[in-house]
matplotlib code that plots the C-alpha trace (Angstrom):
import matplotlib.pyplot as plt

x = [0.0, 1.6, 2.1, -0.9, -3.3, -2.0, -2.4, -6.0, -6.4, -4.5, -6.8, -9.8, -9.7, -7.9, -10.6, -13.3, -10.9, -11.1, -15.2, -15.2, -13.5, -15.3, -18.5, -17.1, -16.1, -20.1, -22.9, -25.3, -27.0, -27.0, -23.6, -22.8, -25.3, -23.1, -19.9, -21.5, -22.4, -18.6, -17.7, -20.0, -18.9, -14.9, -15.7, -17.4, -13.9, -11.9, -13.7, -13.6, -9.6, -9.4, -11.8, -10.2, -6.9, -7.6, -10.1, -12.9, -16.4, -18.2, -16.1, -16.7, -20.5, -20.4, -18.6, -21.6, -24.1, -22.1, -21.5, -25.6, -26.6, -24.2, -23.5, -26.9, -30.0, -29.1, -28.1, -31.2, -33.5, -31.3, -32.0, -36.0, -35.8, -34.1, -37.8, -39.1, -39.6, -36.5, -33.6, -30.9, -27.8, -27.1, -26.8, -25.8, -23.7, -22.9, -18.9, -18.3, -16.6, -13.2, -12.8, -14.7, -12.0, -9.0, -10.8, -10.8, -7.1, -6.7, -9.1, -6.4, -3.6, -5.1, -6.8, -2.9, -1.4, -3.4, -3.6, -0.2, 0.1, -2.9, -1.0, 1.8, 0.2, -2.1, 1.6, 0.1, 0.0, -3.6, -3.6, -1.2, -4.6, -6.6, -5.9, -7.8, -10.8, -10.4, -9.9, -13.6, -15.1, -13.7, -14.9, -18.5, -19.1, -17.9, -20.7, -23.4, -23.2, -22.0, -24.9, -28.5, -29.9, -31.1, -30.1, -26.1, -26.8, -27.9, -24.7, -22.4, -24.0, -23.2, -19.7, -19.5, -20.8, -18.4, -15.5, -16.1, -16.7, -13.3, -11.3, -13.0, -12.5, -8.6, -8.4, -9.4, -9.8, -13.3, -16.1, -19.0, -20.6, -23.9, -23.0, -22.3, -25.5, -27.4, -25.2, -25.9, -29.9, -30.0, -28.0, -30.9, -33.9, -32.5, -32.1, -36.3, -37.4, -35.4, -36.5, -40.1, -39.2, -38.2, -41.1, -43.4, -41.7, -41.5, -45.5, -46.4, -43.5, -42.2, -38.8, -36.5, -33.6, -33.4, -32.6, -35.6, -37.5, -36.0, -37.4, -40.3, -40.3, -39.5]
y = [0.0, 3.3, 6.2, 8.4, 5.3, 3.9, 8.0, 7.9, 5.0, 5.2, 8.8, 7.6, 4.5, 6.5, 8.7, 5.6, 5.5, 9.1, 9.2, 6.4, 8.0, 11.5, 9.5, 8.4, 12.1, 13.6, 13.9, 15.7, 13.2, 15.3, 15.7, 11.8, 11.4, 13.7, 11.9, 8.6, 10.2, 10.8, 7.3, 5.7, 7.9, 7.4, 3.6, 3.7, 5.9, 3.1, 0.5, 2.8, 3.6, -0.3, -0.7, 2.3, 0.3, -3.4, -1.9, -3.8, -2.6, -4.8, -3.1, 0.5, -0.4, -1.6, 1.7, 3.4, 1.3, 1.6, 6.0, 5.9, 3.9, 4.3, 7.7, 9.4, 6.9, 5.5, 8.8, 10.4, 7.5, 8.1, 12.0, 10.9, 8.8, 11.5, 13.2, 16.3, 16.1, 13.9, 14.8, 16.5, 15.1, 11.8, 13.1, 10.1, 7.2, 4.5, 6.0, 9.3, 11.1, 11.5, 7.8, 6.6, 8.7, 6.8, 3.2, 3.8, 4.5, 1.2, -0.3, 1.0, -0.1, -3.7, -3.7, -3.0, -5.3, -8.2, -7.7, -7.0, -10.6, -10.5, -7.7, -9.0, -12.2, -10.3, -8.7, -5.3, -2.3, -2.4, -5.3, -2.9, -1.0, -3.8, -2.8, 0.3, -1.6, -3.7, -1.0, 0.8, -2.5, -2.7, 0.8, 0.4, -2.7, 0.1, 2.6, -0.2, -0.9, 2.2, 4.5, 4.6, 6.4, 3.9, 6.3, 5.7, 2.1, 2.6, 3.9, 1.6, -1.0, 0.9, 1.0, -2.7, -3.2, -0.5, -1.9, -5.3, -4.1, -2.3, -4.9, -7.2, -4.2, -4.4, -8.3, -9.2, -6.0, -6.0, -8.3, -9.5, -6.8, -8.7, -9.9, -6.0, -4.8, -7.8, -6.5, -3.2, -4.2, -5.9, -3.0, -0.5, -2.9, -3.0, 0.6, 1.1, -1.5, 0.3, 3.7, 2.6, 1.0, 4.3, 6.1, 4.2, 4.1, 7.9, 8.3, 5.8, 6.8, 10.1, 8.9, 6.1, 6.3, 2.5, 3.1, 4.8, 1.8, -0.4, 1.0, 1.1, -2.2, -3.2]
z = [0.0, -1.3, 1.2, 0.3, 0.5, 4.1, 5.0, 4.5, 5.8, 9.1, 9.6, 8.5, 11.4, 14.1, 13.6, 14.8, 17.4, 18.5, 18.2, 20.6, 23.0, 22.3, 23.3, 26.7, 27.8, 26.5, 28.6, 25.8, 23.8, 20.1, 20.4, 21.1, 18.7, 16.1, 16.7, 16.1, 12.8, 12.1, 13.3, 10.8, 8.1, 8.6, 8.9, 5.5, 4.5, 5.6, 3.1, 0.8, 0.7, 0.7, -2.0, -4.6, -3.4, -4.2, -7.4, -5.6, -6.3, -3.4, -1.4, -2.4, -2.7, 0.6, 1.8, 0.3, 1.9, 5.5, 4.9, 4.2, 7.0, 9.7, 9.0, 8.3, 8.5, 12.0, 13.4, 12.4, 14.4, 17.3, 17.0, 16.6, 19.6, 21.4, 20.6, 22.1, 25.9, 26.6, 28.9, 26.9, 28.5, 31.0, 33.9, 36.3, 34.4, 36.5, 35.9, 35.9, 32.5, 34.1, 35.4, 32.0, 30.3, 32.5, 32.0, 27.7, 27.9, 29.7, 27.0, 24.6, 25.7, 26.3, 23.1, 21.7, 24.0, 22.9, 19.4, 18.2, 16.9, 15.3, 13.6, 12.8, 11.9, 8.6, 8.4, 6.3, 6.9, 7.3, 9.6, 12.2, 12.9, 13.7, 17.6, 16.7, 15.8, 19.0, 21.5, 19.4, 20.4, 24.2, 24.4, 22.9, 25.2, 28.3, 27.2, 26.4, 30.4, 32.2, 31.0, 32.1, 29.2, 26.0, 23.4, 24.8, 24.8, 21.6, 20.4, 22.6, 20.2, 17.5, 18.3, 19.3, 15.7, 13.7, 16.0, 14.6, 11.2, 11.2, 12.2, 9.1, 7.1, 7.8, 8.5, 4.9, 3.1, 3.5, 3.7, 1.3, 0.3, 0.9, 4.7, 5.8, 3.7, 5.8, 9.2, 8.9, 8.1, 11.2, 13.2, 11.9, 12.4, 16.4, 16.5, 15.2, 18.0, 20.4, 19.4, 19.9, 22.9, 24.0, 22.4, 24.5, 28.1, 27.6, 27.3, 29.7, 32.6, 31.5, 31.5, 30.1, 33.4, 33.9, 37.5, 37.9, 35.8, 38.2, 41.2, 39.6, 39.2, 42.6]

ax = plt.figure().add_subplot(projection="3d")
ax.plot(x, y, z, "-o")
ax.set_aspect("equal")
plt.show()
């Protein structure tokens, strides 16, 4: 891979990286919901450096597909199920910003700890960012169960998903373009039944807090 191709591509997945980590130190829920945006849309650059590289149109359709989805259609849900009415920021996550901040570094460094053979093992220069995709994972599965609010669980799916994606993307330069149409299908159908979900425990309870669902409950 010549120099201005590993460039892109080494800025278009460090920038997944850097969303992530944007996400853990927000607290207002259209801003999270903005960098998600830019996540989707630099994890639909990195297929598509790969597929101009290789000359591989399933992979540059599938960029398209993952820029369209991930990048505006899911976004926009999430801004929907935000709705009028609901709290603009999480206010109490089970870890606060500063210590979430300290515990993603130490996803980081773990997430390039374990994988260097992995890297070393797919032995391009694409395969030496495929701790960058694992540490995006490590750090969506950190917001999917340290915040209360279902739109952030929302996303900490979302970057489970784009964390996975980008380390196929770099793996094997890219995946079927028919398996990440059908992954990214699935990953929007989940995000309409939880946006209803959320629709629906906003009218009857007049909030979504699942600490305050749980006392509820109880």
């Amino acid at each position: 891979m010549n120099g201005e191709f590993s460039s892109a591509l080494t800025f278009s997945a460090g920038t997944v990286l850097v969303c992530a980590v944007t996400v853990v130190g927000l607290s207002s829920i259209r801003t999270v919901i903005r960098v998600v945006a830019v996540q989707g849309v630099a994890l639909g650059l990195v297929a598509m450096v790969l597929g101009v590289q290789h000359r591989d149109a399933g992979l540059v359709a599938t960029a398209v597909v993952v820029i369209v989805l991930k990048g505006v259609a899911i976004p926009l849900l999430l801004v929907r199920a935000g709705g009028a009415g609901a709290p603009a920021r999480e206010r109490r996550p089970l870890v606060n910003i500063p210590a979430s901040l300290v515990a993603s570094a130490t996803l980081i460094v773990l997430a390039f700890v374990t994988t260097r053979g992995v890297a070393r093992f797919v032995g391009t220069s694409a395969g030496a960012l495929v701790p960058v995709g694992v540490a995006t994972l490590l750090i969506g599965f950190f917001v999917l169960v340290t915040r209360r609010r279902p739109v952030f669980q929302i996303v900490g799916l979302l970057m489970v998903d784009n964390g996975i994606a980008l380390v196929a993307f770099l793996c094997t330069a890219g995946v079927p373009f028919l398996i990440e149409l059908g992954v990214s299908l699935d990953v929007l159908l989940g995000v309409v039944v939880l946006m209803v979900l959320t629709r629906r425990l906003r009218t009857e309870f007049g909030d979504v807090d699942l600490d305050e669902l749980q006392e509820l409950h109880d």
